[in-house]
C-alpha positions in Angstrom: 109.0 177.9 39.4 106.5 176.0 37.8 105.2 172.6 39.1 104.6 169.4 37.6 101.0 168.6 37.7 99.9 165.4 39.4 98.7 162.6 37.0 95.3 162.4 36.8 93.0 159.5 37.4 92.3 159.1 33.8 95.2 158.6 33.2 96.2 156.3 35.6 93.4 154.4 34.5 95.0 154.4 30.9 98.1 152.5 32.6 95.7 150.3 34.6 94.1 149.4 30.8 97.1 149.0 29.1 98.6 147.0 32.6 95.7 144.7 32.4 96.0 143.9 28.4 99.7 143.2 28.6 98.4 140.8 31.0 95.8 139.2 29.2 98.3 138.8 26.6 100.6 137.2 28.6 98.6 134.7 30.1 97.1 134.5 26.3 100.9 132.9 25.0 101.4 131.0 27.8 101.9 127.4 26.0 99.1 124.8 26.7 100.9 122.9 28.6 100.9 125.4 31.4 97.2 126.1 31.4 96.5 124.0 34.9 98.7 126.8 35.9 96.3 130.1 35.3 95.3 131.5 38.1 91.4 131.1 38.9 88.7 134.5 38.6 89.0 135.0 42.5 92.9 135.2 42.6 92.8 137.7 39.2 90.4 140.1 41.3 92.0 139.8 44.3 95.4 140.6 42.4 93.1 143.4 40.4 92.0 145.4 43.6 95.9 144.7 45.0 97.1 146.4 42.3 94.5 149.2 42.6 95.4 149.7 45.8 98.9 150.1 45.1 98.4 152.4 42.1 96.3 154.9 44.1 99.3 154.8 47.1 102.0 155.6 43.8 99.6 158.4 43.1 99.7 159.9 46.7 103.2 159.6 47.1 103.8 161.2 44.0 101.6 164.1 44.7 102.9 164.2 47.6 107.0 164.5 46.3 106.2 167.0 43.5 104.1 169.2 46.2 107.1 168.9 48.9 110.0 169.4 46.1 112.4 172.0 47.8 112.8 175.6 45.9 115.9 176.1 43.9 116.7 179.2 45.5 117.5 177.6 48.6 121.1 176.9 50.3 122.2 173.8 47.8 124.3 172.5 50.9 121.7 172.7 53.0 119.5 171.0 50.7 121.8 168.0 50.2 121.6 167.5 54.3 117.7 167.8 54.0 117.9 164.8 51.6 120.6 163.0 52.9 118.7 163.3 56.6 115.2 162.3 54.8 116.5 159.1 53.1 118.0 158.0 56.4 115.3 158.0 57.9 113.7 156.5 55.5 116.2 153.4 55.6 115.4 153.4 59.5 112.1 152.9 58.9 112.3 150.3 56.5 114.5 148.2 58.6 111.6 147.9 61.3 108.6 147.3 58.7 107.8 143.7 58.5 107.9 142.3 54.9 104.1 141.2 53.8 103.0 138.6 51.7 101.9 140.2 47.6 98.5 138.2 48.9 96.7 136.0 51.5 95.2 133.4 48.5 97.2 130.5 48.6 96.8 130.1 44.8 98.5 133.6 44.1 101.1 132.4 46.3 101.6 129.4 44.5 101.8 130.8 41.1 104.3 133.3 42.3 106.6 130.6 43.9 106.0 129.0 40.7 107.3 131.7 38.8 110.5 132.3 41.3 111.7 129.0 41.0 111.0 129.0 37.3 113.3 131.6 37.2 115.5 130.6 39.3 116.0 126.7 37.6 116.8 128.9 34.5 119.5 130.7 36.3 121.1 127.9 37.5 120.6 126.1 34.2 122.9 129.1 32.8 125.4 128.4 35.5 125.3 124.4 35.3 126.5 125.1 31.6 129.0 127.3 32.0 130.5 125.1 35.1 130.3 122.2 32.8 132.0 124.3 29.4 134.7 125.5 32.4 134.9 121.8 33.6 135.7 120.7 29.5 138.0 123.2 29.7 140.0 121.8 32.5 139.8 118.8 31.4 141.5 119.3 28.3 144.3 121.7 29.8 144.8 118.4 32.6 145.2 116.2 29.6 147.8 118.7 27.9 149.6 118.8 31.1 149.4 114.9 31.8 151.1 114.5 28.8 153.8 117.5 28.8 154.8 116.2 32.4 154.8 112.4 30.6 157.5 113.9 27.9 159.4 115.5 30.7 159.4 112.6 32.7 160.5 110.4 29.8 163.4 112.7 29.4 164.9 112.8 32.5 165.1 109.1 32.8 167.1 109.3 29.8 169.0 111.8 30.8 169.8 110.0 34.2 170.3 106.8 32.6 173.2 108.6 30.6 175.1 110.4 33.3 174.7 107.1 35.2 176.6 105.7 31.7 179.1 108.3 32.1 179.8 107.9 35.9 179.9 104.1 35.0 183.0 105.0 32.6 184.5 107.6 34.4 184.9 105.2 37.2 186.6 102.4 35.1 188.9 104.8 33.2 191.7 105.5 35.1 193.9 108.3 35.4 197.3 106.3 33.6 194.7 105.0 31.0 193.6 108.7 30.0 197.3 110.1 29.5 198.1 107.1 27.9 195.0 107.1 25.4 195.8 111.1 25.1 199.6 110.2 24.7 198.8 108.0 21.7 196.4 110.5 19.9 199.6 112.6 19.8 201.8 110.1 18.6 199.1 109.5 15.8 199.0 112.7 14.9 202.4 113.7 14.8 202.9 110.7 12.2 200.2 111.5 10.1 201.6 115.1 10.4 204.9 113.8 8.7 203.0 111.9 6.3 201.3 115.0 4.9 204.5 116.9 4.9 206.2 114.1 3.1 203.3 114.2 0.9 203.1 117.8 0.4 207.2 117.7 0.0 207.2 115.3 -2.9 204.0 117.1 -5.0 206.3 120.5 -5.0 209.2 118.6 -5.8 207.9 117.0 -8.7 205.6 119.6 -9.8 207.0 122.5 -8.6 210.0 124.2 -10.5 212.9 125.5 -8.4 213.8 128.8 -7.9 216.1 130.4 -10.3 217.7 134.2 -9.7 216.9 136.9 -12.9 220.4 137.1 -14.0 220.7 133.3 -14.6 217.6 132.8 -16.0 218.7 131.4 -19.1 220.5 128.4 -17.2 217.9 126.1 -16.3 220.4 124.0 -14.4 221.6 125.9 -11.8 219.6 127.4 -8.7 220.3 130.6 -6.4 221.4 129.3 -3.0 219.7 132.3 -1.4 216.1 131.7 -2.4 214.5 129.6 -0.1 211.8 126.8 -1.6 207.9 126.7 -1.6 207.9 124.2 0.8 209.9 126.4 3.2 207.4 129.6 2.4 204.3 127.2 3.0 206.4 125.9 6.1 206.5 129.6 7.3 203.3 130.7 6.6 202.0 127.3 8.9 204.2 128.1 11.9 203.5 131.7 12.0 199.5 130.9 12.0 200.1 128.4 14.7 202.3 130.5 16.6 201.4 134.2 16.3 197.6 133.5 15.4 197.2 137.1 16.3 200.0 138.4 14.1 199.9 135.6 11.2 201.7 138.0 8.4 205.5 136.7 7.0 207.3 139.7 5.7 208.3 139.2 1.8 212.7 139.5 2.0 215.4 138.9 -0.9 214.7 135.2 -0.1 210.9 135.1 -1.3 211.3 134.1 -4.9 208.3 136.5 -6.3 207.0 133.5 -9.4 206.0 131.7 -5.6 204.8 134.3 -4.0 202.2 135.3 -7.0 201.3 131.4 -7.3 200.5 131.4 -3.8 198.4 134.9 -4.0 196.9 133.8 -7.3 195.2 130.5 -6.4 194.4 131.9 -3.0 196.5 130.1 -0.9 198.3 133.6 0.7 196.8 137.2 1.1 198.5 140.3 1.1 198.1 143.0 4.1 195.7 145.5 3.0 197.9 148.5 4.4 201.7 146.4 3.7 202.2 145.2 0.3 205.3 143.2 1.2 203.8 141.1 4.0 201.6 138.1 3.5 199.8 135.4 5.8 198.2 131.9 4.6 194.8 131.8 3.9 192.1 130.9 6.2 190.3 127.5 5.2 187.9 126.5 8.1 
């Protein structure tokens, strides 16, 4: 197995270059507002040979890992342990190392804490506006709500003050007052009942011809005894609707003069059954 060759020192110092330039650009766009804020030639060396410092400990450590990396042939089990052992200790051993300041000059200090709290106003700028777009938000849905339980106040005091109208009548009514009112309806009815009957009985009279048998057809005069008027079909039909609403169909006999019984079919005042063609009913008008 071939291993991966350490990186060398040239080009570490490339990254050191290229590090430092990012830098000086940086600090180059920093607006001029902030310029009391760059850090003085002491605090850039001493953050220069910190830096150093710390690149030439990421060199030995990765040296260090690619020359330790465990041989593929080995158990893979056993290797998983080996790891899972290794970074435990490692954690250990992190636990007990005391954290260290990034430098002892106060002004490097102070720039970073500068920087922090730069960052951290930012983040809390970000969540001051959405708290404030969320508090909108409720606001609105407490208006929309304000005014839906409003409505639905409004409507149950109408709705009590009617059923408190109600109860108010219901209490003065009394029982003899309702079967007398109810009593009276009737009577009302029944007369304008016979009204409409009379009505209806004196339209077919006068404009209704009465039934005359075939064989004395040419006498004009005289009427079969045995066919019963329209009046008495319509009269009929009516009862057996109110009756037999299930069953509303008269059947058509000897007595059923058949010039009525096509008037009524023709305007649409009767129907025929649809299986029995000598049974009719009166048609529905509601």
């Amino acid at each position: 197995m071939s291993l991966q060759q350490p990186a060398s020192s040239h080009e570490i110092l490339g990254c050191r270059e290229c590090q430092t330039t990012d830098e000086s650009e940086v600090l180059d766009d920093v607006p001029a507002d902030n310029a009391e804020s760059k850090l003085s030639k002491a605090a850039e060396e001493e953050l220069m040979i910190r830096c150093e410092q710390q690149f030439e400990q990421l060199e030995k450590l990765q040296n260090e890992i690619i020359l330790c990396e465990p041989d593929l042939s080995e158990n893979p089990q056993e290797q998983s342990v080996n790891r899972l052992l290794a970074t435990e200790a490692e954690l250990d051993r992190w636990h007990t190392v005391e954290p260290q300041l990034l430098a002892e000059n106060p002004e490097v200090l102070l720039k970073a804490g500068k920087e922090e709290m730069r960052k951290l106003c930012s983040e809390l700028e970000m969540v001051l506006s959405c708290v404030e777009a969320k508090r909108d938000n409720l606001r609105e849905t407490k208006k929309l709500e304000e005014k839906w339980l409003e409505e639905k106040r409004q409507v149950l005091e109408s709705a009590t003050s009617h059923a408190n109208l109600i109860q108010e009548q219901n209490e003065k009514l009394s029982e003899h007052s309702v079967l007398q009112d109810t009593k009276d309806k009737i009577q009302k009815m029944k007369v304008y009942q016979e009204k409409l009957m009379e009505s209806l009985g004196e339209i077919l009279e006068k404009h209704i011809p009465p039934p005359v048998s075939a064989n004395k057809k040419n006498i004009p005069d005289e009427t079969n005894e045995d066919l019963i008027s329209l009046s008495d079909i319509l009269e009929l039909l009516m009862n057996k609707v109110l009756n037999t609403s299930h069953d509303p169909y008269v059947t058509i006999d000897s007595t059923f003069w058949p010039p009525y019984v096509e008037m009524l079919l023709r305007y649409g005042i009767a129907v025929r059954h649809h299986e029995n063609y000598f049974k009719i009913r009166l048609e529905t008008f509601f």
